[in-house]
C-alpha positions as CSV (number, residue, x, y, z in Angstrom):
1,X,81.3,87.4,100.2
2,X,78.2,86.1,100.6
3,X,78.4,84.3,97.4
4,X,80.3,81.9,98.7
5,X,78.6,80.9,101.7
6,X,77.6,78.2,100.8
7,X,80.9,75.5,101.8
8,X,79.9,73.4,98.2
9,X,80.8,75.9,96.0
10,X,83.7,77.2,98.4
11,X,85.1,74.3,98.3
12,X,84.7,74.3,94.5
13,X,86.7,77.5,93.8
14,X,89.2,76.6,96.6
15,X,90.0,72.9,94.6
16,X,90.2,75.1,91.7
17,X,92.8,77.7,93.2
18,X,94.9,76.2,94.9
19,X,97.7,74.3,92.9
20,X,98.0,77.5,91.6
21,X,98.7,79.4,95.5
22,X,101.1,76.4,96.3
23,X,102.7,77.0,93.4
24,X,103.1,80.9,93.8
25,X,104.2,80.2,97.0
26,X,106.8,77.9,96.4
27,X,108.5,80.2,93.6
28,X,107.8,84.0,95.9
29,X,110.0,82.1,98.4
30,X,112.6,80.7,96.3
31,X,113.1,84.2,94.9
32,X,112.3,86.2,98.0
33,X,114.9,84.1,99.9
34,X,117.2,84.4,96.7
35,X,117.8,87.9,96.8
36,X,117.7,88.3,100.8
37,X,120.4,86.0,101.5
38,X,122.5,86.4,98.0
39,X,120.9,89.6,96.0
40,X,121.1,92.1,98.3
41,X,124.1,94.1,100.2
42,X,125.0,94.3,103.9
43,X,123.7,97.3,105.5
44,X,126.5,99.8,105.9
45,X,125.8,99.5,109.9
46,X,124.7,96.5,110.4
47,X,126.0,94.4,108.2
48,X,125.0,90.9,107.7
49,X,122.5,90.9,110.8
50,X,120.2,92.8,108.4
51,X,119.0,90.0,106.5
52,X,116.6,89.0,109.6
53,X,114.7,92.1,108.3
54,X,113.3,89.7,105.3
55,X,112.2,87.8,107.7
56,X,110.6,89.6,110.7
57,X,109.4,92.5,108.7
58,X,106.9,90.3,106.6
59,X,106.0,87.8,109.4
60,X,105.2,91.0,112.2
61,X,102.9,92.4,108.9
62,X,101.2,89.2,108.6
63,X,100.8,89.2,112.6
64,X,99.0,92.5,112.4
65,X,97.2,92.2,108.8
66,X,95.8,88.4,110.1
67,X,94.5,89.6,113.2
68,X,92.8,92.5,111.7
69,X,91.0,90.0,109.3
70,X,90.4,87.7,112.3
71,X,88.6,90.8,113.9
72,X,86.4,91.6,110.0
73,X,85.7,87.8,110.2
74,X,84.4,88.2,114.1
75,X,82.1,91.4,113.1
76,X,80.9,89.1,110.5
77,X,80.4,86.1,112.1
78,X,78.2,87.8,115.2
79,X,76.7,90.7,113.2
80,X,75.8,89.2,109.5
81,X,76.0,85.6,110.9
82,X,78.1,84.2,107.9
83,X,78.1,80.4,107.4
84,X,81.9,80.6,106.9
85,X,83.0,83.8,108.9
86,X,83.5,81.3,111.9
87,X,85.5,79.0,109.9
88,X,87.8,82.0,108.6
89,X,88.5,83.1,111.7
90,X,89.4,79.5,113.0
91,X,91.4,78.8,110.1
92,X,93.4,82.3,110.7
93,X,93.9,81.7,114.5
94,X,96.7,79.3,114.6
95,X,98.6,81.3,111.3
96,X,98.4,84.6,113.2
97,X,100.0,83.0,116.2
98,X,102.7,81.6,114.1
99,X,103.5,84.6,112.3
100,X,103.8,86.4,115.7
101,X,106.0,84.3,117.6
102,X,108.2,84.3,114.1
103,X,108.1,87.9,114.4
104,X,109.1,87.7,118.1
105,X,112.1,85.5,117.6
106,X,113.6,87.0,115.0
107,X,113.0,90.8,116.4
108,X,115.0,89.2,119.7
109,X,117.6,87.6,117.4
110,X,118.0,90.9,115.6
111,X,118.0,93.0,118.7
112,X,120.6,91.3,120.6
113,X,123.1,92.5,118.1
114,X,121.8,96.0,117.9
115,X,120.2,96.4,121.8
116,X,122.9,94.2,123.4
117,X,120.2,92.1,124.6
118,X,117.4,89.7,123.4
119,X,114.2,91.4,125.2
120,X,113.2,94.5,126.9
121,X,109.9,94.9,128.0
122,X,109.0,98.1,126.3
123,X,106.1,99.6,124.4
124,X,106.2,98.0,121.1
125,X,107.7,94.4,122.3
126,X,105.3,94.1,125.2
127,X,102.2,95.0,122.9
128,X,103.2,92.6,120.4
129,X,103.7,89.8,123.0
130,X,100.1,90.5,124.0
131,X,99.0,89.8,120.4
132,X,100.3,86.7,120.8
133,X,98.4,86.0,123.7
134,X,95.4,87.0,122.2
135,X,96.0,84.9,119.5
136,X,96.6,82.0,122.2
137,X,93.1,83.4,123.8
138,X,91.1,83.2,120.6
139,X,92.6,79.4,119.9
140,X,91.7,78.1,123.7
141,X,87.8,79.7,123.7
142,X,87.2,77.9,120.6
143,X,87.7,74.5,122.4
144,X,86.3,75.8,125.5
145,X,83.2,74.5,125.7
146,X,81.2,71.3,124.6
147,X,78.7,73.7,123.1
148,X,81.4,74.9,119.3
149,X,78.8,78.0,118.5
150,X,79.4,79.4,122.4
151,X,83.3,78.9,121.9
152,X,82.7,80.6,118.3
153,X,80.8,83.3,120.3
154,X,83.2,83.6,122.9
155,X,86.3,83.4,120.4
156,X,84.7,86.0,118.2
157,X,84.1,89.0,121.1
158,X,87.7,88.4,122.2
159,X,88.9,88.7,118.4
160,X,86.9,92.7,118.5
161,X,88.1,93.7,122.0
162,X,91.7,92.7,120.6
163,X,91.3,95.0,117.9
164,X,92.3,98.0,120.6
165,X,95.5,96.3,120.6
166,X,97.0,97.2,117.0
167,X,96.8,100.9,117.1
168,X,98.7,100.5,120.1
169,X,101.6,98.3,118.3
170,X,101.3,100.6,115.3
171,X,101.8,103.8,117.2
172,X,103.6,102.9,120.1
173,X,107.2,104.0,119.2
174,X,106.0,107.3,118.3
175,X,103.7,107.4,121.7
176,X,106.5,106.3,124.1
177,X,110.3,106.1,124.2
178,X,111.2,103.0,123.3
179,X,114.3,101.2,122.1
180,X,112.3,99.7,119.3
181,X,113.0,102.2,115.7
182,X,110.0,103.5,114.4
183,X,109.0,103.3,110.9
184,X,111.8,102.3,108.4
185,X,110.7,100.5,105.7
186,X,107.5,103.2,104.5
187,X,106.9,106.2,106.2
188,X,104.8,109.4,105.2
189,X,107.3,110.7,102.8
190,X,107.4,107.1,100.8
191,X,109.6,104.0,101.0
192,X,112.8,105.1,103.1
193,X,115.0,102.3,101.9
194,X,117.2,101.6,99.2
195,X,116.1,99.9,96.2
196,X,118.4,97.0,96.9
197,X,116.6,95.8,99.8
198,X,113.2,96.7,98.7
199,X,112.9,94.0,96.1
200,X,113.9,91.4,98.5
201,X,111.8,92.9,101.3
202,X,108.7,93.4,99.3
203,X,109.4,89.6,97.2
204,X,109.1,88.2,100.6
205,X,106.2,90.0,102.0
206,X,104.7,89.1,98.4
207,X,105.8,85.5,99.7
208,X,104.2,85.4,102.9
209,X,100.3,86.4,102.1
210,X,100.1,84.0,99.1
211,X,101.4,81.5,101.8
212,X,99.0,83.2,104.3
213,X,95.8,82.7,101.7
214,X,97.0,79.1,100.9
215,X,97.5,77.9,104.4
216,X,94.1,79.5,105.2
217,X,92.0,77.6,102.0
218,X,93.7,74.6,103.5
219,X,92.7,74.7,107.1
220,X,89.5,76.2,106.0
221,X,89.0,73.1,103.5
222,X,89.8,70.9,106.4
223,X,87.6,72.0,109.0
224,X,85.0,72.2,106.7
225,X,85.5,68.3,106.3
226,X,85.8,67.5,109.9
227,X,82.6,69.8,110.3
228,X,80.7,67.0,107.5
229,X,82.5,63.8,109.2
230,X,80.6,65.3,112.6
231,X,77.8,65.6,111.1
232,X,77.9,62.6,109.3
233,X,78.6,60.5,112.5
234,X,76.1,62.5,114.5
235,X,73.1,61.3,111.8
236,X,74.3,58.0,112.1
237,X,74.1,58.0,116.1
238,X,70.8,59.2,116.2
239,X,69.6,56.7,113.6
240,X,71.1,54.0,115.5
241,X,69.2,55.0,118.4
242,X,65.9,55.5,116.6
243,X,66.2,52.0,115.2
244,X,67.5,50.8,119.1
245,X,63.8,52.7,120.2
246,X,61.9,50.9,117.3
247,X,63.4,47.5,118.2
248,X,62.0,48.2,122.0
249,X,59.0,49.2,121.2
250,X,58.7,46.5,118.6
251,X,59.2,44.0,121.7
């Protein structure tokens, strides 16, 4: 990765890659959403209701697979210092966070059918609630402070000691009794559903990490632009004051 550390040629392969994510995106989701909604049966026990798996199945993997990247772009940020790792990870924050709270509302939309109520607070929903919060954490520490590389800092130790959380939300069903089903979609043994909902269920998780990788580029592409403008305005401030001095002293 260190290639591309410097943000020219970053933003070079990004302006070359993109049209192409968008458009992957755009068509994964036209036929991910396709065969959810009109490609795929009811489940024999369920029925309808089982067509929120598309949705919350991929959105509470992205929850889990961003934060573990946030946490790889953290160890890289404070270990290997890379120009960008700090950019990744604020570029992930705010799509982790989304995916989450997608994941929450749906899984509370899909319990109260199968539960008879919207929220518990048991192992695997009160674990995943606290990724959100860490996600809200990692977003408020990087506008913290005055000084961005001790928000970066701060942001970037929360992001590791977060880590401890996932295990927890993997393994939690199988840890404590919960109401929450354990693994249903791949166990050990393979992939435990039927064909029929796997294409739609994979299509869509397909769906969501081109989106993932496109909405990352873009935030990525635009911080590194608001990062220039600063810079650009912060040259211009102290030239403005250097010509001020040389007009005093000039006097």
């Amino acid at each position: 990765m260190h290639r591309f550390a410097n943000p020219g040629r970053f933003l070079r392969l990004a302006n070359r890659i993109q049209p192409w994510l968008k458009a992957l995106t755009l068509l994964g989701f036209a036929l991910g959403l396709y065969f959810s909604l009109w490609g795929s049966p009811p489940d024999y026990q369920q029925g309808e209701t089982v067509r929120i798996m598309y949705v919350h199945v991929p959105a509470a993997w992205m929850a889990l697979f961003i934060y573990l990247m946030l946490g790889l772009a953290s160890a890289s940020s404070l270990i290997w210092r890379h120009p960008l790792a700090d950019v990744a990870a604020e570029a992930m924050s705010p799509i982790g966070a989304a995916f989450t709270l997608l994941a929450l509302v749906t899984g509370s939309l899909w319990g109260k059918p199968m539960w008879g109520t919207y929220w518990v607070w048991d192992a695997r929903l009160t674990s995943f609630l606290l990724l959100f919060f860490l996600y809200l954490g990692h977003m408020a520490l990087l506008g913290a402070f005055d000084d961005r590389s001790r928000g970066q800092r701060s942001a970037a130790v929360l992001a590791l000691v977060g880590l401890i959380n996932l295990p927890v939300i993997k393994f939690s069903v199988d840890w404590w009794n919960t109401l929450h089903q354990p693994a249903s979609v791949v166990r050990m043994g393979g992939i435990s559903i039927d064909a029929s909902m796997q294409w739609p269920l994979f299509t869509m998780v397909v769906a969501f990490h081109v989106f993932m990788l496109a909405a990352t580029i873009e935030r990525m592409r635009t911080l590194l632009m608001e990062a220039r403008l600063r810079n650009q305005r912060l040259m211009a401030f102290d030239r403005l004051q250097m010509g001020t001095r040389e007009m005093g002293a000039g006097k």
